[in-house]
N, C-alpha and C positions, 0 to 999 in steps of 0.2 A: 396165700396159696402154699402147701406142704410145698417140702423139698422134693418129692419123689414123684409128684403132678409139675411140676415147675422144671424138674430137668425132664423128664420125657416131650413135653414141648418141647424145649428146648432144642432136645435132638431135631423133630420135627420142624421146627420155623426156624431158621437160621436169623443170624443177628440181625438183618437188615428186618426184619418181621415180616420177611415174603418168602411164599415157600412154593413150590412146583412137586407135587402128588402123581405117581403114577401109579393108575390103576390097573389091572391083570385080575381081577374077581368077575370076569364076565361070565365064564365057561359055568358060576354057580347055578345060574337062569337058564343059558344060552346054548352049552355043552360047547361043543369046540369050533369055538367064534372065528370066521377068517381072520387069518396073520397070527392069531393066538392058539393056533393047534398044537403047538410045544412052547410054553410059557416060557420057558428057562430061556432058548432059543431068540426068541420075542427081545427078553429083556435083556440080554445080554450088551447090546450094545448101545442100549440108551439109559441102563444104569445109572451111570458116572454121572451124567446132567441131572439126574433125579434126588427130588430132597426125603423122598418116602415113598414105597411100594404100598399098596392097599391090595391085598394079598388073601384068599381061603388059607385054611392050615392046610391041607392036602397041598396046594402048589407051593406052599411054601416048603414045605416037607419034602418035598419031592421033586423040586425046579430050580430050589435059591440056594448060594454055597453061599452055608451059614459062618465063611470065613470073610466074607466079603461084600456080607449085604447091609443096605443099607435100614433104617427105622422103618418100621413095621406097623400099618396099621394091619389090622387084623379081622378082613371081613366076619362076622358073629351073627348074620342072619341072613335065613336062607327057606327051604321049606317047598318052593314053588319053582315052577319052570315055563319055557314057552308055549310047550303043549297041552301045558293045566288050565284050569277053569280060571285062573285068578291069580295073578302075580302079587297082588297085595295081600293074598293070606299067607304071609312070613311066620317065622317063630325064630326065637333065639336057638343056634345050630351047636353053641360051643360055650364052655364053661367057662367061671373065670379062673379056675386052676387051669387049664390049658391053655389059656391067654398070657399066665404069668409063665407057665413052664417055657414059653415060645416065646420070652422075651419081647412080648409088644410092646412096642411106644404107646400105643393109642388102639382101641376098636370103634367099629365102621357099624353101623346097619342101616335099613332102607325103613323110613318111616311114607304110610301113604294115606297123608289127610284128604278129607273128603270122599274116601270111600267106603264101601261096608264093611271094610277092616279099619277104620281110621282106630276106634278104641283099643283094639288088641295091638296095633302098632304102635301108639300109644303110648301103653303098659310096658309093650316088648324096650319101649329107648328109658322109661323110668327106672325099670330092673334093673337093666342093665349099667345106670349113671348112679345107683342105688351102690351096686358091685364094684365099679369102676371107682367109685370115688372111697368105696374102703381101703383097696391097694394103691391110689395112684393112679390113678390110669384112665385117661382121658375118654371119652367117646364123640365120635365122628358122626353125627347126624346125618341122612342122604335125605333129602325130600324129595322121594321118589315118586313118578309119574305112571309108571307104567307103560302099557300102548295108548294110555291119551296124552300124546304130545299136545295138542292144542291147551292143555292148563298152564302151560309155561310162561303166564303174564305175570304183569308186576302186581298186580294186588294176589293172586293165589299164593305168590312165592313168599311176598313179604308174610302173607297169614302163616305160611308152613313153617318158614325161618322164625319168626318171633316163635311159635307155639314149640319148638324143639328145644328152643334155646331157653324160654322158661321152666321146660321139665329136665334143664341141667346139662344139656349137649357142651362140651368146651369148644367145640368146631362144628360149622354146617355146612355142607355142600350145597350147594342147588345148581340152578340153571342157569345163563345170562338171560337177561330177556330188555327187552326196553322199556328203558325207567328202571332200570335195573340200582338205581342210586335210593331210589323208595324201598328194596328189599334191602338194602346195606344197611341206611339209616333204621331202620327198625327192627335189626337185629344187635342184639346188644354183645354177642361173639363172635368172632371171626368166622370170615365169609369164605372160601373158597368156590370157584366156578368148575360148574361136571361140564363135560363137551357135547354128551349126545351122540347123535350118528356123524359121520365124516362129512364133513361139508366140502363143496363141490369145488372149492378152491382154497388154496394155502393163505391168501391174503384175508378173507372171508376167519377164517380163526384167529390170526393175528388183530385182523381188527377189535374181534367180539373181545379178545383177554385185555389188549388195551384200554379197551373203553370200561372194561370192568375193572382194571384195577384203578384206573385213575377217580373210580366212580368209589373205591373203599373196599374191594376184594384184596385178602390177600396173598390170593394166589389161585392155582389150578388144578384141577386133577382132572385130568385128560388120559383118556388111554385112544380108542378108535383112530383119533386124528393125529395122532403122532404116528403110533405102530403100526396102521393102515395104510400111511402114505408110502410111496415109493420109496424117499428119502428120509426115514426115520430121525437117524439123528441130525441129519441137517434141521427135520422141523423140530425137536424138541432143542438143541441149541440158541434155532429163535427164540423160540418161546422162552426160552429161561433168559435170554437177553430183555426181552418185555418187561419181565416178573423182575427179576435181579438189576436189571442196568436202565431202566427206565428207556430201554426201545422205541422207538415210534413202529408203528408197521411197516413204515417203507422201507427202515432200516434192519429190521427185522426180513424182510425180503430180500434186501441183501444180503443179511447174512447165510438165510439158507440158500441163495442160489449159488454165495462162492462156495460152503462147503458140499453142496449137490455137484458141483462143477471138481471140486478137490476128490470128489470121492468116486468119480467117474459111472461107475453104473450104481443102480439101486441098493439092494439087499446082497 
């Protein structure tokens, strides 16, 4: 691996090889997602626990002080929204000149097999691992779902994570699901877990990231369940306890209920 793909990881996965992703790219689909109606706002105080932002250039541009933030991946596809006909017709949004001017660790885009855009999404993570791997510069696979949640099993995922990962992805996002150790094993790059919508209780995410790291993820990228919850960084504290210190859930529960209890009210 070049020197200049090997230190932007680098930034990205810290020594222990686990890393904790936070996302803020919602508002590109969503427009102004609850809890994320001023990103800057949002992230501010769960920064610090975070090992990389996953970030559009407009919020980064315009929410992140570039004196103090952290590794960049750089969402680079976009196209569609909730009110269109089709969230799987993406296009790449942003160049790789703008990727480098903006200092990114790594870019991000939404690939969605099995639907009538699977080929053009495709092409869109080929291009872009074509570009990517001329400067340096890693690419974040998402094997995206869209509104059918119900594909989130373990033979869909392992299909989508191997087929990314052969057209060149250094990293894939996806889903947890059960069996989720059959998506790991047949993905031959590093795994990170997306969160999905907020689940109805704190122990309920604690569990799934445990099970998924002990299963061969190396980490997470959550936004909704973290920055949705009442106590922000109490939960991403646990979580980076899971990811980083080998947490159990229970203990993990502990930890966010002393800092929810240190920190006296919510937000």
């Amino acid at each position: 691996m070049e020197w200049g793909m090997a230190n932007r990881l680098a930034r990205l996965i810290p020594s222990d090889g686990r890393c904790l992703f936070m996302p803020i790219d919602h508002g590109y689909f969503q427009g102004p997602t609850r809890m994320l109606e001023q990103p800057g706002k949002t992230l501010e105080p769960i920064m610090p626990y975070a090992d990389g932002v996953f970030v559009t250039r407009g919020v980064l541009r315009s929410c992140i002080d570039p004196s103090g933030a952290k590794p960049i991946i750089l969402r680079v596809s976009g196209g569609t929204s909730m009110v269109g006909a089709d969230l799987a017709n993406e296009g790449i949004t942003t160049d790789i000149d703008e990727v480098i001017r903006l200092n990114a660790s790594a870019m991000g885009l939404s690939v969605f097999i099995g639907t009538s855009y699977e080929k053009d999404s495709l092409l869109n993570l080929s291009r872009l691992v074509n570009e990517g791997e001329k400067y340096g510069i890693p690419v974040m696979a998402v094997t995206a779902v869209g509104r059918e949640m119900e594909k989130r099993d373990a033979r869909y995922l392992a299909l989508a994570c191997r087929i990314t990962a052969e057209l060149g992805a250094r990293i894939v996002k996806t889903y947890w699901c059960e069996g989720f150790e059959r998506v790991v094993k047949g993905c031959p790059v590093p795994v990170v877990m997306a969160g999905g919508p907020q689940t109805e209780t704190e122990m309920q995410v604690f569990q799934f990231v445990h099970d998924g790291i002990q299963k061969g993820a190396i980490g997470v990228n959550l936004g909704r369940n973290i920055w949705q919850n009442e106590h922000p960084v109490a939960m991403i504290k646990a979580i980076r306890a899971i990811i980083h210190d080998d947490a159990t859930p229970e203990k993990a529960q502990q930890i966010y209920d002393a800092t929810k209890k240190e920190s006296g009210k919510g937000r």
